[in-house]
MARTOR-771091 format. One line per 5 residues: number of its first residue (from 1); their letters; for each residue x, y, z of C-alpha. Coordinates in nm, 2 decimals, padded with zeros to 4 digits. Example, Ala and Ser with C-alpha at 12.3 -4.5 7.8 and 13.67 -1.06 7.14 Angstrom:
# MARTOR-771091
1 = AS = 01.23,-00.45,00.78 | 01.37,-00.11,00.71
//
This chain:
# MARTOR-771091
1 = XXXXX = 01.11,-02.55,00.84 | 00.69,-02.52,00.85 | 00.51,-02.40,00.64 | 00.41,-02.02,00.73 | 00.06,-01.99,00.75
6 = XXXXX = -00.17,-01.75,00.61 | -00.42,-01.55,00.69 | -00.61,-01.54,00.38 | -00.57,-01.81,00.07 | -00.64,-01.57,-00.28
11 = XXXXX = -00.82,-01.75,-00.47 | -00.98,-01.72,-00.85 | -01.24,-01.50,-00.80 | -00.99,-01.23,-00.58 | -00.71,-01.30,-00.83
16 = XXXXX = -00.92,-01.13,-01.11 | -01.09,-00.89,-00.90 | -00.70,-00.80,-00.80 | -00.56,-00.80,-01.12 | -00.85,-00.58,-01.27
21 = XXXXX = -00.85,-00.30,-00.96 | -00.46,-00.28,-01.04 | -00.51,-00.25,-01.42 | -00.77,00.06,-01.29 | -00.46,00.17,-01.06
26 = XXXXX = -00.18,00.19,-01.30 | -00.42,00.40,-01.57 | -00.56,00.58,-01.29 | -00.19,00.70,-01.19 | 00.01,00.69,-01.53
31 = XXXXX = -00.28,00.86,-01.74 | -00.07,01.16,-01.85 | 00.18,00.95,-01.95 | -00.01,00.74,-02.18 | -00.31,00.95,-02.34
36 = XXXXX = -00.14,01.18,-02.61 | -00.21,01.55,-02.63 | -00.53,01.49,-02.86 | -00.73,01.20,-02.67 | -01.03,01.30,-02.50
41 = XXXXX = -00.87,01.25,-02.17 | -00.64,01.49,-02.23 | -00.88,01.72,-02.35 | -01.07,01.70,-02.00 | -00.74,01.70,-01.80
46 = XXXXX = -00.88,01.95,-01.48 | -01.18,01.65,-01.44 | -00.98,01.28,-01.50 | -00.80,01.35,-01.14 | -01.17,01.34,-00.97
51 = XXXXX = -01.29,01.05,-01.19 | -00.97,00.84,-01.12 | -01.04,00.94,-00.74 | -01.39,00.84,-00.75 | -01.37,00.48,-00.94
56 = XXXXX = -01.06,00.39,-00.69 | -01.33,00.51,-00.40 | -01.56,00.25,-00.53 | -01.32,-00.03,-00.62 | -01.07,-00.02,-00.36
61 = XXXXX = -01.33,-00.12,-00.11 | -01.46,-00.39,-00.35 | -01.16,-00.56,-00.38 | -01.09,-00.56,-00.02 | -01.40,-00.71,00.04
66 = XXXXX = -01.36,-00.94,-00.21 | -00.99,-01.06,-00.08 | -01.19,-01.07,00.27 | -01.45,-01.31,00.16 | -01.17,-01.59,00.01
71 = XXXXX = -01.09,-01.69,00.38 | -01.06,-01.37,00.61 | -01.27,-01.53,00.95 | -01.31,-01.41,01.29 | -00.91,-01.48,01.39
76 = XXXXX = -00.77,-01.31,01.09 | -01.03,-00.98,01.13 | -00.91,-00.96,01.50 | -00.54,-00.95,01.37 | -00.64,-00.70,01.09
81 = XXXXX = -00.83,-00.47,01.34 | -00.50,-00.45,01.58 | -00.25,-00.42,01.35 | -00.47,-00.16,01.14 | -00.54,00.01,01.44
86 = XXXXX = -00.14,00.02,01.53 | -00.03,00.11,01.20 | -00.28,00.45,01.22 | -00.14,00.54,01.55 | 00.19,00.53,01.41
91 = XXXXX = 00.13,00.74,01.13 | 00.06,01.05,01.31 | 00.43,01.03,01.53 | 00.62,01.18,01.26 | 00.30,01.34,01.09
96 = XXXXX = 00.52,01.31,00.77 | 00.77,01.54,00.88 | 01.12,01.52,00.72 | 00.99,01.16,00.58 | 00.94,01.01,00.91
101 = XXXXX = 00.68,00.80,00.88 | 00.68,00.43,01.11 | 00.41,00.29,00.97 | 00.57,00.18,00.69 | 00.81,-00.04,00.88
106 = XXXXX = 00.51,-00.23,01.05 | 00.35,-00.26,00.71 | 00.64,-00.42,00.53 | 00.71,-00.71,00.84 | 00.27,-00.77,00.86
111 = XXXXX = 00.29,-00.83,00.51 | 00.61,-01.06,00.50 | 00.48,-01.26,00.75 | 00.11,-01.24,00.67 | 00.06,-01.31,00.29
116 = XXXXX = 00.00,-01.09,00.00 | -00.39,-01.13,00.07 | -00.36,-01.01,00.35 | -00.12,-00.74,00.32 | -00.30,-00.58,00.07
121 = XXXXX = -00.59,-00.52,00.29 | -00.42,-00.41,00.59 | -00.27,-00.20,00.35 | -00.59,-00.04,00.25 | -00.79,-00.02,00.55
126 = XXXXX = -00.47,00.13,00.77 | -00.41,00.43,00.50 | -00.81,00.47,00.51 | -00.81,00.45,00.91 | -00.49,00.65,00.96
131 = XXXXX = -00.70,00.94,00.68 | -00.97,00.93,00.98 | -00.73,00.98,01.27 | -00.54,01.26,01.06 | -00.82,01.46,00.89
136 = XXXXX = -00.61,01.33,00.56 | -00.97,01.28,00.40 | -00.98,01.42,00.05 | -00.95,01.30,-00.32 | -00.59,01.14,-00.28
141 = XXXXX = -00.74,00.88,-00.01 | -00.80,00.62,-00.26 | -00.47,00.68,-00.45 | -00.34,00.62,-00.15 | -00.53,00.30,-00.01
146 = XXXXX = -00.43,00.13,-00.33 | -00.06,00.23,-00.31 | -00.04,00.12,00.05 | -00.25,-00.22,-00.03 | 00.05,-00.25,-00.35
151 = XXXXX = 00.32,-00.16,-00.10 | 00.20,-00.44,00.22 | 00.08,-00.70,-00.09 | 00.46,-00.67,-00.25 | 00.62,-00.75,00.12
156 = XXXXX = 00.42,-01.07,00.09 | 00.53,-01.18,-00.24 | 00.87,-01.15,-00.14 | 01.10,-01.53,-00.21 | 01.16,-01.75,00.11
161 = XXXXX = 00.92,-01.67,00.34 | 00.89,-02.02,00.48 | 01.29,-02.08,00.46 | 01.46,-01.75,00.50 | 01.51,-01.63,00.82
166 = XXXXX = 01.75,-01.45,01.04 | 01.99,-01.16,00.86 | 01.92,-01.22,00.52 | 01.54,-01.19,00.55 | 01.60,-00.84,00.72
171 = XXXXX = 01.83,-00.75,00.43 | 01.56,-00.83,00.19 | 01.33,-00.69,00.36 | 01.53,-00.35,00.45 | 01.61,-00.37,00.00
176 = XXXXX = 01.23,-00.41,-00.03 | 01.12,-00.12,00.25 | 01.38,00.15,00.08 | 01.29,00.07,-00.27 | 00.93,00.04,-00.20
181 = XXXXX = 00.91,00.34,00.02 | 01.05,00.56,-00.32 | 00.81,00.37,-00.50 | 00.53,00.48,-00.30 | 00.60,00.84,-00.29
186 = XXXXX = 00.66,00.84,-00.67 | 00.36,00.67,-00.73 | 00.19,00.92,-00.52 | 00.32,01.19,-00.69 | 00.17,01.11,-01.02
191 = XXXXX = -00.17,01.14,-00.85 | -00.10,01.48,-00.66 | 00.12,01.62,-00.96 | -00.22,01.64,-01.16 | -00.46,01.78,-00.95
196 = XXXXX = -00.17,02.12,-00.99 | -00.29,02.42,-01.15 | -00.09,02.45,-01.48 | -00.08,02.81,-01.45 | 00.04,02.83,-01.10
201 = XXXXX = 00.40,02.59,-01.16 | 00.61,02.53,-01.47 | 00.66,02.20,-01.35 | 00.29,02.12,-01.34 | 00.13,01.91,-01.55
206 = XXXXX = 00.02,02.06,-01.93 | -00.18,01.85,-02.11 | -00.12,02.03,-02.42 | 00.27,01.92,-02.38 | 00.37,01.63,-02.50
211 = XXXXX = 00.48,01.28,-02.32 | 00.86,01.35,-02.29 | 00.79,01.71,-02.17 | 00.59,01.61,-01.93 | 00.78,01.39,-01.80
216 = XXXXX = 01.08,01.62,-01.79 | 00.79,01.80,-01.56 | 00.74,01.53,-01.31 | 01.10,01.42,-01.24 | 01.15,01.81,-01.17
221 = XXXXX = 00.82,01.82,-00.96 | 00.92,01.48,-00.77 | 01.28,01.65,-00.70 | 01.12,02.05,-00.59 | 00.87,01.86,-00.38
226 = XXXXX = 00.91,01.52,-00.22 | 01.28,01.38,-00.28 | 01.40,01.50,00.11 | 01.10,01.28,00.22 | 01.09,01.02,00.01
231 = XXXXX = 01.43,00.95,00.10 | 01.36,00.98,00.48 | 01.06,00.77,00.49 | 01.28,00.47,00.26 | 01.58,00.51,00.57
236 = XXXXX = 01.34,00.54,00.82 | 01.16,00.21,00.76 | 01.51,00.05,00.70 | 01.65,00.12,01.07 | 01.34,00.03,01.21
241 = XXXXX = 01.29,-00.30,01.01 | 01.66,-00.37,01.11 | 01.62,-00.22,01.45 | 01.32,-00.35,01.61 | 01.22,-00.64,01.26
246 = XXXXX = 01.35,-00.95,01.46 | 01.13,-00.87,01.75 | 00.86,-00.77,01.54 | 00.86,-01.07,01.32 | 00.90,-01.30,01.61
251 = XXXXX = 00.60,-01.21,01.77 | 00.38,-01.20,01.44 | 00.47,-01.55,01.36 | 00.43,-01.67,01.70 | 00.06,-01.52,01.71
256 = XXXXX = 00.04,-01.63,01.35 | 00.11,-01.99,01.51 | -00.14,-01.93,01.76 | -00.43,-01.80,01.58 | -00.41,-02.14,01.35
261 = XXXXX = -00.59,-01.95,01.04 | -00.62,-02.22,00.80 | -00.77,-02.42,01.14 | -01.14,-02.42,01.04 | -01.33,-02.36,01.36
266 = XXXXX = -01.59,-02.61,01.49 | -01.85,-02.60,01.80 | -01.92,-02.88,01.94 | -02.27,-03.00,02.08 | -02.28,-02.98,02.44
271 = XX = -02.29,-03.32,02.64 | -02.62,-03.39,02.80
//
């Protein structure tokens, strides 16, 4: 079996820069769960939502361009641009209705078959293209251009992909497409649950409660509000990984094959 190539080698530099913009990520989406009632965060509760929201809208972008510059040339843009392109026009079939979202399917296989460096900015720049096509523009865009860059990057850190093929690389990759589809939506949740209005729900978030309370709060708020959709966007991009993933996959590697990304490419001086 060959080697699979990829589209973009992280190195060093986008390892840190990765690891750092996650770090940002988790606080930026776990924050009521980790500052106590007392901490200064807490205390300005209605304004960490928009601060979050803003630093994500400045290092998101950074990262991605930073990924970009470790080896993303003119072959791997052109593969980015159509499958970013195909993964927004996707998005709107289902408009999220009843979970039904395809995009999520493309983005799991794209990311299997081309790397975590990759994936992660396919990931980011198809939720911020998709936001464009939708009118979905607002303060949860960069929550979710990191969680879709986390969900595409996981697919490529997945075990075998240059030896497992065939039926059990679609079951790990349907496992990986329902777990990570409930992953996204929960993870999503914890940036829409705090931008609530305290006095408008009981399941909001209060940051005068404390941890376990609000917790108690969430899990109600993710089972009132997004379970029915979570669960169809996590069977959703199972049937179609296992419906339509052999095809799919087939003709990702073979342009993969084709495009020759870890090929440098050379001119050559024209013969007199």
């Amino acid at each position: 079996m060959t080697r699979q190539a990829r589209a973009v080698r992280l190195g060093p530099r986008s390892l840190a820069a990765l690891a750092l913009v996650s770090a940002v990520g988790v606080v930026a989406f776990t924050w009521p769960f980790l500052a106590p009632p007392t901490s200064q965060l807490t205390a300005h509760a209605q304004d960490a939502p928009w601060l979050f929201a803003g630093l994500l809208v400045l290092l998101v972008p950074v990262l991605a361009a930073t990924i970009s510059e470790s080896g993303l040339g003119p072959k791997a843009v052109a593969m980015l641009g159509v499958l970013a392109a195909t993964g927004a026009a996707l998005r709107p079939i289902g408009a999220g209705t009843a979970g039904i979202e395809p995009m999520f399917f493309l983005m799991v296989l794209s990311g299997r078959v081309l790397g975590p460096g990759f994936g992660f900015v396919l990931g980011s720049v198809t939720m911020f293209a998709s936001a464009l096509l939708t009118g979905g523009v607002g303060p949860w865009m960069p929550f979710q251009m990191l969680a879709m860059g986390w969900f595409t990057m996981g697919a490529g850190l997945l075990p075998g992909p240059d030896r497992l093929r065939g039926r059990a690389e679609l079951a790990l990759l349907g496992v990986y497409g329902f777990l990570a589809a409930f992953a996204y939506g929960t993870v999503m949740n914890m940036a829409g649950w705090t931008f609530m209005d305290q006095s408008a729900s009981n399941i909001a978030f209060d940051p005068h409660a404390t941890v376990p309370a609000n917790l108690a709060r969430f899990v109600a708020y993710c089972l009132a509000t997004s379970l029915g959709w979570d669960l169809g966007r996590a069977l959703v991009t199972v049937v179609l990984t296992l419906a339509v993933g052999p095809a799919v996959l087939k003709a990702l590697r073979r342009a993969t094959r084709r495009a020759a990304f870890e090929t440098a490419v050379t001119f050559d001086a024209p013969t007199p």
